[in-house]
N, C-alpha and C positions, 0 to 999 in steps of 0.2 A: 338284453341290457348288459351282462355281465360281456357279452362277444366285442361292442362296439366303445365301450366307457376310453378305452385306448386310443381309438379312431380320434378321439376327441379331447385328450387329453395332452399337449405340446408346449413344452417348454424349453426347449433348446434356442427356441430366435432370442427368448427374454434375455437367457444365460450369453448371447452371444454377442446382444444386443450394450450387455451391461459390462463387458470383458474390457473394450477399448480403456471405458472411460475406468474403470476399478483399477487398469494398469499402468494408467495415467498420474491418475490421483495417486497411487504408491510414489512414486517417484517425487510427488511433490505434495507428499504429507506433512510436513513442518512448515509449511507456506499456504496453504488452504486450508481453511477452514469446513469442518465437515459436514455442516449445513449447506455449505455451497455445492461439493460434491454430490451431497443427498440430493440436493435441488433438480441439479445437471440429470444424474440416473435418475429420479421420476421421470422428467419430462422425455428422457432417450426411451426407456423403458415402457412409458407409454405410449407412447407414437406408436412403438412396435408393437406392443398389442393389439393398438387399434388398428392398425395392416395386417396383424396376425387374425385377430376379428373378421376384418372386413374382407379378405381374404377367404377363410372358411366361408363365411356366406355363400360366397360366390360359387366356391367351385366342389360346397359341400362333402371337404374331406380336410379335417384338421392338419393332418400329415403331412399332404402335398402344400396345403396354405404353406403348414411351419419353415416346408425345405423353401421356396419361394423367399419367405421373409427372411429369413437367415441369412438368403447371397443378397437381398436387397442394403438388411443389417448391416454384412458386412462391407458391402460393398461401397456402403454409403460412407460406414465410421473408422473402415481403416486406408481410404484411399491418400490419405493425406502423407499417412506413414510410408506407404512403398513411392511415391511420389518423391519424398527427400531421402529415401534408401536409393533409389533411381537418380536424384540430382537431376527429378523435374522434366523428364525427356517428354519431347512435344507429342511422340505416337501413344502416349499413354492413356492420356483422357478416352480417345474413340476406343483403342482397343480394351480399356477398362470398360466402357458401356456396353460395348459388343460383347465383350466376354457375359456380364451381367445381364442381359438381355435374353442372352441364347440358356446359361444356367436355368433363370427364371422360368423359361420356356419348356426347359425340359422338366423341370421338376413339378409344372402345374400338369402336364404330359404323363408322369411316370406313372403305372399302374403296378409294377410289379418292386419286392422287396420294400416296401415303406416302412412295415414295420420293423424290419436289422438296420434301413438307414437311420430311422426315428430314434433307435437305441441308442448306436454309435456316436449319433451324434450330441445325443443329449450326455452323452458320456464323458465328450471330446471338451463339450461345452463347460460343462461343470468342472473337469477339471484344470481348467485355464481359468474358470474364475477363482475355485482355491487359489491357483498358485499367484493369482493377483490378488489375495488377499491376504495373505498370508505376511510380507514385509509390513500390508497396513498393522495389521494387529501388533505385529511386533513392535510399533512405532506407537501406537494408539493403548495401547496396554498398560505401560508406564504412565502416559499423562492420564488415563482414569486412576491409576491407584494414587497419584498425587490430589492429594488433595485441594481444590477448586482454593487460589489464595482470595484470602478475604478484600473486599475493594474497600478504595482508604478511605472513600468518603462516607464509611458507613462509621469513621473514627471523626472525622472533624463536624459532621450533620451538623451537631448540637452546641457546636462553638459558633457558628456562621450563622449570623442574624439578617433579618431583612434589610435593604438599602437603608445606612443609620446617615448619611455623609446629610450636608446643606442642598437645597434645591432636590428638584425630580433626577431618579435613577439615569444615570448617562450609558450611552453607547459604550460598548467595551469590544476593543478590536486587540485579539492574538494574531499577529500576521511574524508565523517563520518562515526565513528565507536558509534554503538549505545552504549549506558548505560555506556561510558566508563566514571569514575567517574574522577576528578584529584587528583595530588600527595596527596593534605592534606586531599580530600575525601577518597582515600581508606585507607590511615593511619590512620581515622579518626574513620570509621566505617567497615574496615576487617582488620585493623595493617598489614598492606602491604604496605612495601617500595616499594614503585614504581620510585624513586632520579635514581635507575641506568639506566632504561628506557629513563626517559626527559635528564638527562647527554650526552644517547648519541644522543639523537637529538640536542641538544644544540652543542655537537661538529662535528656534522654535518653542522653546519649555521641555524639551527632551534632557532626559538625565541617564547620559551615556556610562554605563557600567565598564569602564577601561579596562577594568583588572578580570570580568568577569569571566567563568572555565566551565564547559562543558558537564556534567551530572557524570556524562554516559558515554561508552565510546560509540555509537550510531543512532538515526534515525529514532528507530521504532523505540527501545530502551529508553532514548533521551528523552521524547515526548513524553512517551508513560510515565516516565516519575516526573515531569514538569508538569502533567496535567491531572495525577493523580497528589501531588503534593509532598510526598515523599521517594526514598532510593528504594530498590529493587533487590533488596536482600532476603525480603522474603520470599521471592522466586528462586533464590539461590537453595534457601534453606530447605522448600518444598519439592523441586525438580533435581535436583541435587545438580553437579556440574559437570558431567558429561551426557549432556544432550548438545542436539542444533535445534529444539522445537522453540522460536519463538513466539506460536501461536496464545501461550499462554500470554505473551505483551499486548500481542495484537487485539487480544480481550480486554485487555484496561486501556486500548485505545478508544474502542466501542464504548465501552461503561466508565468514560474518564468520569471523575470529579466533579472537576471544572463543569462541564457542560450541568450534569444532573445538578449541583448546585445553583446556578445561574435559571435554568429552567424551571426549577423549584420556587424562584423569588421573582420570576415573572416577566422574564427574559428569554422573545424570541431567540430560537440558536438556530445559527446560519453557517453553513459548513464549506467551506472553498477548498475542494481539493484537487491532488494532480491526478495522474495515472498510477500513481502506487499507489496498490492494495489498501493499504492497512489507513492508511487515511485520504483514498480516493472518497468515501461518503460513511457519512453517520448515521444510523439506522434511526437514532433520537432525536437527528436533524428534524426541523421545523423545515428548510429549506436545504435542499444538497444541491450545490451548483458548481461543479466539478468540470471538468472538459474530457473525462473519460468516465463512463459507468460502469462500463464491461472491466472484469475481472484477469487479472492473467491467467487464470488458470481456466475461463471461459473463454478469452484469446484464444491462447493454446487447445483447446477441444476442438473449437471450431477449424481452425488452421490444419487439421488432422483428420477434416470429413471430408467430403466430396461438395458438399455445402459451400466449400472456400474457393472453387472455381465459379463462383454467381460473382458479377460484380469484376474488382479487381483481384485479382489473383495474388495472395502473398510474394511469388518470386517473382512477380512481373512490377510489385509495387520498386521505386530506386530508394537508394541510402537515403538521398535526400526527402522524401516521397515520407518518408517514416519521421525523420529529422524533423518536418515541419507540424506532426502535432505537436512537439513541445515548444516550439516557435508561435502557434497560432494557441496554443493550450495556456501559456505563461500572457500572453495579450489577455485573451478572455477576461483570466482570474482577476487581471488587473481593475478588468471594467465593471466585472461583476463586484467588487470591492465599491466602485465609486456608486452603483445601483444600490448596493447595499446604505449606504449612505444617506440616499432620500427616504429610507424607508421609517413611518413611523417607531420610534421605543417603545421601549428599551430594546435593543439588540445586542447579541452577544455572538461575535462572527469572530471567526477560526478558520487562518488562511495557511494551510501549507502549500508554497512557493517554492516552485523545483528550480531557484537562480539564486548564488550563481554556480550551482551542480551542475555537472556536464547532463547531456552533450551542449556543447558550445554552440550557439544556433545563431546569437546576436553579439553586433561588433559595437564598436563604442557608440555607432547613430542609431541600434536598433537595426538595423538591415541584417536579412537570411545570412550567414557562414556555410558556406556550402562545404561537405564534408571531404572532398578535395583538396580545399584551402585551408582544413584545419593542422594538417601535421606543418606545411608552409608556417603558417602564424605560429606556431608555436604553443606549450603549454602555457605559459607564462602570459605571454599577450591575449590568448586566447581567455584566460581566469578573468584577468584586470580588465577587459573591454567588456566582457561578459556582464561582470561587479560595477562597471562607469554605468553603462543601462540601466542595471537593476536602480541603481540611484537615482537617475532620472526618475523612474516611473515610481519610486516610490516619493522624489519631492513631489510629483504632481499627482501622485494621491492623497499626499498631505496638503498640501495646498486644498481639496475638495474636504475634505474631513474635519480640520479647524479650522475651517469660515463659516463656523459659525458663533454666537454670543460666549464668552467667559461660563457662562453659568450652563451651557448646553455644552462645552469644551469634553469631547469624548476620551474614556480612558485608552491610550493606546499602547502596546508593547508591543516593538519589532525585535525578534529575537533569532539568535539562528540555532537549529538543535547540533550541529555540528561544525567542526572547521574541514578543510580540503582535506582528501585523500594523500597522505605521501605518497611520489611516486614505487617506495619501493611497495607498499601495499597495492598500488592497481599493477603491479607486474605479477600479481598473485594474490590476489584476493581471497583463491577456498585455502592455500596453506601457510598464508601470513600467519606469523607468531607476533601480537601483540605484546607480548610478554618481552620478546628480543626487541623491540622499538628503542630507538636512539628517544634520547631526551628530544631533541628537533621535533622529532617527528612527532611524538606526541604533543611539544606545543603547536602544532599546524594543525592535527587533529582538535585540540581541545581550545586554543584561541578561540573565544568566538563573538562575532558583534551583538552584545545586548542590549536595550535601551528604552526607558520609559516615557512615556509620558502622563502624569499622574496629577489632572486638576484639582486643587485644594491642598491637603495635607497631604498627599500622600508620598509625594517626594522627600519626605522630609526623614521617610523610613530606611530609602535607600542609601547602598553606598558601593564602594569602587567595585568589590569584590563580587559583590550578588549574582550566584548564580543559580540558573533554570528553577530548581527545585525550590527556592525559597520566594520566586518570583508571585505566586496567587497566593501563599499565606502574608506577606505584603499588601496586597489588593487586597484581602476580606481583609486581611485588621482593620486598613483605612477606610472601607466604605462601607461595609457589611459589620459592623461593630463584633468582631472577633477579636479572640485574644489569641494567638496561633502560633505557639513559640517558634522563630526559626532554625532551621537546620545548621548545623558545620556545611558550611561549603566546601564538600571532596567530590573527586572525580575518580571513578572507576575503568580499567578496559577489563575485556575479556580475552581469552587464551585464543581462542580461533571460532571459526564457523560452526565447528563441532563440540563445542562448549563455549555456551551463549551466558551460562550463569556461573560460572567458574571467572567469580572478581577479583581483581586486585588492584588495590589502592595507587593509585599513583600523583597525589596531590601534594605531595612535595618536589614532585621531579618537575612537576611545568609552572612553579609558581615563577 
């Protein structure tokens, strides 16, 4: 007993198995969430067992299985990486499987030294996964001693009453269209009348927020506090302001408000997302109908196996080839919006719309931009063609959504959570200083098109300035018999990439 417990005791493939992905995840621990990671290492990790397993079976020596599964391991999870260290050379694949082959071969083969290789290498093993764990902890340390912030709707619950307005609970559609600037933003900085646009939402019963300015300086921030109901100062106060983790947003994107409220009074939620992350799908969605479900950080794993030569091959896909998910992706969302539509209520659908954020894919008819022709067109043209589409598709979404009766008339808010990029911000984006931004550029950033549309009284709440954050304590007062004081409307940036919660005020400078 005591001579063979060794024979059969092998952990080096798990350890090596787990290495890829543990060095991975470092690198992109403030952008993944570590459920998703845990996810990924089970399912790697067991596979490798089960070859580690099935393996001993076979040739009845734990040892010789582990060395076998190791060069399978690795052969499998780091081929991707020498691949783009190499720049992809065509003799690599065969001589990679050949090399793997012949390893294999020898190690189910080997009868002499197993156990100094079994040592070495479980030595080897284990210490390459410390050293990939070691930046996690350093990253991950900080956000546990921070204390988990409180979500906001565990503060307005008991203000937000069931559907109080006239007639049966209406449809409620959140549809943000990213980067979309507003009217005096894009006249401002691409001389682009965009008056005929809000004209006809306005004669639609739209009530366009002229004046109205960004919460947040990005995405993820802006959302969180427009769909948790308030600003993000207590992320400041809790994480203090030198981090880049914005996974603590990414969490009150998951656990917004909005949806748990709505869900709670009896409102399918219906989720339209892109391919970003953080609001590609809602785990509380009733419905997720997205155009990507994979992960980038399940992207990127996979792009990094050997797994990524099945199929089409990432270098072999073209610029354009990539180009046209969000060309065929931003169609989708459109349609699955008008499906939504037909669907029995009450619904509550939450559309983030990656137009008119680059990349630029659609020209003023809707036809592909092939990425050739983009520097040709220009930035400018390339914005306003992009912006002229998005208009179409969204009158002939409204055109499907209010035809129907006055009293069945759904609540609708298009809203955008950001203005465009300055360009001196995309000429450097990790060392942009926010703080140094010209006045311009922050109105370009923080312009942004907002606009209601609110059957019965509820119009009668709004006014020029309203911005994101005051926008659903608006809707529950009018329909939900709330009393929900509103906020100051101010707008915050942050310092850089490396201090996500380090605010400062800037709502005097773009009014």
């Amino acid at each position: 007993m005591t001579r063979s417990w060794r024979r059969w005791v092998v952990v080096h493939p798990l350890l090596f198995a787990a290495w890829p992905l543990l060095f991975l995840y470092g690198r992109n621990v403030f952008e993944t969430p570590p459920r998703e990671a845990l996810a990924s290492l089970a399912v790697i990790v067991g596979v490798t067992a089960a070859l580690l397993a099935g393996l001993t079976a076979v040739v009845r020596d734990a040892r010789r299985a582990g060395l076998a599964t190791t060069v399978v391991a690795l052969a499998v999870l780091l081929y991707g990486h020498v691949r783009n260290l190499l720049d992809d050379p065509t003799w690599l694949l065969p001589l990679w499987l050949l090399a793997a082959a012949v390893l294999v071969a020898l190690a189910l083969r080997l009868r002499r030294g197993l156990a100094e290789a079994t040592t070495i290498l479980t030595g080897v093993a284990a210490t390459l996964v410390v050293l990939a764990v070691v930046p996690i902890a350093q990253a991950v340390a900080p956000m546990l001693l921070a204390a988990r912030p409180a979500v906001a709707a565990e503060r307005v619950d008991g203000a937000v009453g069931p559907w109080s307005a006239p007639g049966p609970p209406r449809d409620i559609y959140y549809l943000v269209f990213d980067r979309y600037g507003s009217e005096a933003n894009l006249r401002e900085r691409f001389g682009f009348d965009n008056s005929a646009f809000t004209r006809r939402l306005e004669q639609r019963g739209f009530y366009v927020a002229h004046d109205s300015r960004a919460n947040h300086l990005k995405t993820a921030q802006s959302l969180a506090s427009s769909l948790n109901l308030r600003y993000l100062d207590e992320l400041a106060k809790r994480h203090g302001p030198d981090t880049g983790n914005l996974l603590p947003v990414y969490d009150l994107l998951q656990e917004h408000t909005v949806g748990r409220l709505l869900r709670d009074r009896g409102y399918e939620y219906v989720h339209i997302g892109a391919w970003w992350d953080p609001t590609q799908a809602n785990r509380h969605a009733a419905r997720n109908l997205g155009y990507e479900q994979r992960s980038d950080f399940q992207v990127l794993l996979y792009d990094t196996t050997l797994l990524s030569e099945l199929g089409t091959r990432p270098s072999d896909k073209t610029a354009d080839q990539h180009r046209r998910v969000h060309y065929d992706g931003a169609l989708s969302q459109f349609r699955h919006l008008r499906e939504v539509a037909q669907r029995p209520g009450p619904t509550f659908t939450f559309a983030h719309i990656l137009l008119p954020h680059e990349p630029f894919v659609f020209d003023r008819d809707g036809d592909f931009v092939r990425l050739a022709d983009v520097p040709v067109r220009g930035r400018t043209r390339n914005y306003v063609e992009q912006t002229q589409f998005t208009n179409d598709q969204i009158d002939a979404l409204l055109d499907s959504l209010l035809d129907v009766p006055p009293s069945q008339s759904p609540i609708v808010v298009i809203q955008a959570d950001e203005g465009p990029h300055p360009l001196r911000y995309k000429a450097d984006e990790e060392g942009f200083d926010w703080e140094q931004a010209t006045d311009a550029e922050l109105r370009e950033k923080f312009w942004i098109l907002n606009a209601y549309h609110l059957p019965g009284a509820g119009e009668q709440r709004l006014y020029p300035s309203i911005s994101p954050v005051n926008t659903w304590r608006v809707i529950f007062n009018a329909y939900f018999g709330a009393d929900l004081p509103l906020l100051e409307d101010r707008s915050f940036i942050y310092r850089d990439s490396r201090h996500v919660y380090d605010f400062s005020e800037i709502t005097e400078r773009i009014r």
